[in-house]
C-alpha positions in Angstrom: 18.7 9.6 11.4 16.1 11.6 9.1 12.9 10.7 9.0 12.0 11.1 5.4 7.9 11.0 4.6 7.9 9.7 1.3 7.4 6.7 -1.0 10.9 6.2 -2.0 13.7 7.1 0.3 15.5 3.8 1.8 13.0 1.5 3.5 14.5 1.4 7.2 11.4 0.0 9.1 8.1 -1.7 8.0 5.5 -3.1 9.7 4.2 -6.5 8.3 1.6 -9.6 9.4 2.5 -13.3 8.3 0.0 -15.4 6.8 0.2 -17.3 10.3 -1.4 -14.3 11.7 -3.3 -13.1 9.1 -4.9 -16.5 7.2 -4.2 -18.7 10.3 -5.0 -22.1 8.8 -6.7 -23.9 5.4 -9.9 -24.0 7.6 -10.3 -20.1 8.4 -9.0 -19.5 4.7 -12.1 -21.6 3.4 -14.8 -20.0 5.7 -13.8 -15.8 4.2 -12.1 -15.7 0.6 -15.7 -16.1 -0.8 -17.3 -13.3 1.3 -14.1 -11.4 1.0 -13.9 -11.4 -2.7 -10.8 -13.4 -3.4 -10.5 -14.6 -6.9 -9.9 -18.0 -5.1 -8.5 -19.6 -1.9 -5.0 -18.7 -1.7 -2.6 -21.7 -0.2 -1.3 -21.5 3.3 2.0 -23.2 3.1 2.6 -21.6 0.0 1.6 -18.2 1.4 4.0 -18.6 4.3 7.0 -19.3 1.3 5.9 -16.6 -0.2 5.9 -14.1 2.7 9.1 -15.5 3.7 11.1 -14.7 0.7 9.3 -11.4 0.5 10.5 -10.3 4.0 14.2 -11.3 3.2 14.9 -9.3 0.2 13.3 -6.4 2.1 15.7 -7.2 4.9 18.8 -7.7 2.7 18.0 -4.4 1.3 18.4 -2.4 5.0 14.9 -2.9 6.0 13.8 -3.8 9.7 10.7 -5.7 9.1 8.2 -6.0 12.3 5.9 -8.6 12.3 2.4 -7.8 13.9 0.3 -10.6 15.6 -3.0 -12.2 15.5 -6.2 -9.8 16.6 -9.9 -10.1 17.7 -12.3 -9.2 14.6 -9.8 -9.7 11.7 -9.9 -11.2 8.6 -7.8 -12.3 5.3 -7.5 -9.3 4.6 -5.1 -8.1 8.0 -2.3 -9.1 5.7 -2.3 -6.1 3.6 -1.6 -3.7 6.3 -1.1 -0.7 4.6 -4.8 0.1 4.8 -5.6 0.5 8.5 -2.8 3.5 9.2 -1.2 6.3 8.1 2.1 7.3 8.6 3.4 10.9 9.1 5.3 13.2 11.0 4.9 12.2 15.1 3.8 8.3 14.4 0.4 7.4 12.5 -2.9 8.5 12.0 -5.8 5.2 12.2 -7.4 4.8 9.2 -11.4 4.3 8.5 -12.0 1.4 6.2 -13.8 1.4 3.3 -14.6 -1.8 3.2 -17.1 -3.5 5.8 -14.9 -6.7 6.7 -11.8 -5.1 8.0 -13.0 -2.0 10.4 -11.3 -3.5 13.3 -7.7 -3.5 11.9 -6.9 0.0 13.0 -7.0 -0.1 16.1 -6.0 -3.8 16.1 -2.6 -2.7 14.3 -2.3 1.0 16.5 -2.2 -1.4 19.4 0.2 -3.7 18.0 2.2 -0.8 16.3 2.7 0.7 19.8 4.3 -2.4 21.1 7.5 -1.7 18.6 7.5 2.0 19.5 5.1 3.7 16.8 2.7 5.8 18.5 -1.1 6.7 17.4 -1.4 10.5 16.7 -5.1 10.5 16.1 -8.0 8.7 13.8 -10.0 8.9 11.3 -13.9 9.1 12.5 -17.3 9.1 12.0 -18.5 9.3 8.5 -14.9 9.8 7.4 -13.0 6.8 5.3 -9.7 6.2 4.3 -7.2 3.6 3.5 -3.8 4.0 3.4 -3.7 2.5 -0.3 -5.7 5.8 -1.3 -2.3 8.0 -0.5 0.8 8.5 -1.3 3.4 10.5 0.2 5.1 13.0 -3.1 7.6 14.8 -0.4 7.6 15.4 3.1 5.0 17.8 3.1 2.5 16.7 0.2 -0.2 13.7 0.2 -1.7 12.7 -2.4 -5.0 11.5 -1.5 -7.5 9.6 -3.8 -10.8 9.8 -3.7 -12.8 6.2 -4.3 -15.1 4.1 -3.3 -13.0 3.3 -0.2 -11.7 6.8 0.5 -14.0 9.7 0.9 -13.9 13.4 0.8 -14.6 13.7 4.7 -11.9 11.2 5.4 -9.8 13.4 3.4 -10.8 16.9 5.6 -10.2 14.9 9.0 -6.6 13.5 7.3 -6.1 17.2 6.3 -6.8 18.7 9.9 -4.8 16.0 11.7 -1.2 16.7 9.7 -1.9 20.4 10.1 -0.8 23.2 8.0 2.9 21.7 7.5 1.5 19.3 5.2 -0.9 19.9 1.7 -3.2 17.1 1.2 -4.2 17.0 -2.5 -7.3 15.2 -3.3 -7.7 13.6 -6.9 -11.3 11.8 -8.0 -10.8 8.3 -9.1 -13.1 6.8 -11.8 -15.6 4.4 -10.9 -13.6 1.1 -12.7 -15.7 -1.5 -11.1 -17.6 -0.3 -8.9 -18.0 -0.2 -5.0 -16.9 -3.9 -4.5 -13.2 -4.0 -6.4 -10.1 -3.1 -4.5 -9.2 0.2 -6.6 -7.2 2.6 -4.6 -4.7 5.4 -6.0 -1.9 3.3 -5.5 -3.5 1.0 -8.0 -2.3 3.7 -10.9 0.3 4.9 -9.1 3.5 4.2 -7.6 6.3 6.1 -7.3 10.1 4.8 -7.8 11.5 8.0 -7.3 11.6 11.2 -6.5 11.5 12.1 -10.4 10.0 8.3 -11.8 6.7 7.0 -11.1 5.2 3.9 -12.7 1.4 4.4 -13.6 -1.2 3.2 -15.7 -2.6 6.5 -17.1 -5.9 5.3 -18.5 -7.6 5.3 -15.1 -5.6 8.0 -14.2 -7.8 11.7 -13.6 -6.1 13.8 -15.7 -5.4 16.8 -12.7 -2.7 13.8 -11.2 -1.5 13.2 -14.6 -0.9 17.3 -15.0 0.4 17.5 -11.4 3.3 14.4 -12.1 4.3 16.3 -15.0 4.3 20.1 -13.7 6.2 18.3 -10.6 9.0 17.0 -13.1 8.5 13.4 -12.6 8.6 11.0 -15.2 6.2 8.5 -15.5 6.5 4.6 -16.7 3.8 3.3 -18.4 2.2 0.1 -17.5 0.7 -1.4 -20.5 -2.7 -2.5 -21.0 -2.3 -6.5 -20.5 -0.7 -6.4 -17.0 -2.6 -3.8 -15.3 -4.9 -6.8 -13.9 -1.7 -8.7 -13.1 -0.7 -5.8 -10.4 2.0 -4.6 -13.5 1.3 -1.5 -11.4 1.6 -1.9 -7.9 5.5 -1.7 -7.3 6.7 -1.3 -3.8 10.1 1.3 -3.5 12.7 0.1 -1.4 15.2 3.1 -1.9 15.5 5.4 -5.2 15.2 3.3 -8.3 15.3 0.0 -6.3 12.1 -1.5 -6.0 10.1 -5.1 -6.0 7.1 -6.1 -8.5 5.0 -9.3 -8.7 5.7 -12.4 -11.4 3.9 -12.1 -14.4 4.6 -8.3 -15.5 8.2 -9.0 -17.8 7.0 -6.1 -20.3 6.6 -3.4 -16.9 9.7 -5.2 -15.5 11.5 -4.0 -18.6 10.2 -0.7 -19.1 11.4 0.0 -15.5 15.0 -1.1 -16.0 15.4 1.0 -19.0 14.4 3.9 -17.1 17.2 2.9 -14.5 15.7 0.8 -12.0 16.4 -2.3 -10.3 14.0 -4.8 -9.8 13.4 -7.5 -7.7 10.6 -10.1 -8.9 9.0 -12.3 -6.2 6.9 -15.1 -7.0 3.3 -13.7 -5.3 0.4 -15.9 -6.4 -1.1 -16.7 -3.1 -0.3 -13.2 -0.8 -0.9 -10.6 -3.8 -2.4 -12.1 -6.8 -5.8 -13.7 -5.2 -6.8 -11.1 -3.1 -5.8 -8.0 -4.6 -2.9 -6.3 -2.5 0.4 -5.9 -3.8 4.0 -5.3 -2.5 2.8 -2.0 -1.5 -0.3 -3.4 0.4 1.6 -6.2 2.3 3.6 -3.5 4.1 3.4 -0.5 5.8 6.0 1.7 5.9 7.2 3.6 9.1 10.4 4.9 8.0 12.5 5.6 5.9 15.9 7.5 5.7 17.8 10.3 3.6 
């Protein structure tokens, strides 16, 4: 099987955490959505329902979905496991977080990543920061990288130095939007559904990515104003033209069909919507096939 590094090629394997591991109970939920900047406490049992239906329709599509576990120094926020790693050619690269409250979940997740066979190639470290929802994989050998509040321009060298000379790593600088403490990553105005379609929301967009899409020949869907804060824009690709969005978003939903997609809408309230991590944030990738 090819190993294909990019965004939209069949989903084969993903790694994921449940709420069981991740939220644990009512009781831990109550003590960190405040200081973790939830817009409220999400529900456990409905969390689990959520998750669950989630993690089917990525399985009925081809997917092998494996679960991670429980781990010393995380929080809420070790559900959206796209952050802590990077994957590439060889296995994936830790990630540095950005954000205070979660720098234990890379090496908490390399660990448990080894245990189904994905092995660590190197880290991100020292002043460097990056998480994973700052890049986004255009072919096999180009990353785009965004530079925020979360993701910095040493992070981006180290990332660079680490993939070698086989892969470009283009950085893009992100606008400040709200500031330090929001969750604004690349992947917030940008996710690709195909090798030629990518849906975006082009006012936070710098223009350089907006120029690269279009000199790359990939057509962009627009998100429209009134469900950017509803993740309209955060659309996880389970193969070419197949991908899954969050309730709420009918007006993106449609744009995307008539450019030839098909979508899958799961109900998402308490594992996306309250803390700010989409489709693409619950999971992270580790392969995908031609």
């Amino acid at each position: 099987m090819t190993v294909r590094f990019d965004e939209v090629s069949p989903l084969k394997r993903v790694l994921m955490r449940p709420p069981q591991a991740a939220f644990c109970s009512e009781q831990r939920i109550g003590a960190q959505w405040r200081d973790l900047a939830y817009h409220s406490a999400p529900d456990f049992a409905a969390s689990v329902r959520e998750f669950d239906v989630f993690t089917k329709l990525l399985s009925d599509a081809g997917a092998d979905v494996l679960l991670l576990d429980e781990g010393e120094g995380l929080s809420l926020d070790g559900l959206y496991v796209r952050d802590a790693s990077i994957v590439c050619p060889g296995g994936i690269i830790k990630a540095a977080m950005g954000k205070p409250q979660r720098m234990m979940e890379p090496e908490v997740n390399a660990v448990q990543a080894e245990r189904h066979g994905v092995s660590t190639i190197g880290g991100i470290t020292g002043a460097g920061r990056v998480e994973g929802g700052d890049l986004v994989w255009i072919d096999h050998a180009t990353l785009l990288a965004g530079h925020t509040y979360r993701t910095n321009p040493e992070g981006i060298a180290q990332l660079q130095e680490v993939l070698g000379p086989g892969v470009t790593v283009l950085g893009f600088h992100m606008p400040h939007y709200k500031g330090p403490g929001d969750v604004f990553h690349l992947m917030s105005v940008l996710s690709p559904i195909a090798a030629d379609l990518a849906l975006v929301y082009r006012p936070l967009m710098p223009v350089a990515l907006v120029e690269f899409l279009q000199a790359r020949g990939i057509a962009m869907v627009d998100v429209p104003d009134d469900e950017f804060a509803s993740m309209g824009c955060n659309v996880l690709a389970v193969g070419p033209r197949h991908c899954v969005m969050v309730a709420g978003n009918a007006e993106t939903c449609a744009r995307l069909e008539r450019a030839g997609a098909q979508v899958h809408v799961i109900e998402a309230e308490n594992i996306c919507r309250k803390g700010e991590g989409g489709p693409t944030c619950l999971t992270r990738p580790i392969e995908r096939a031609a």
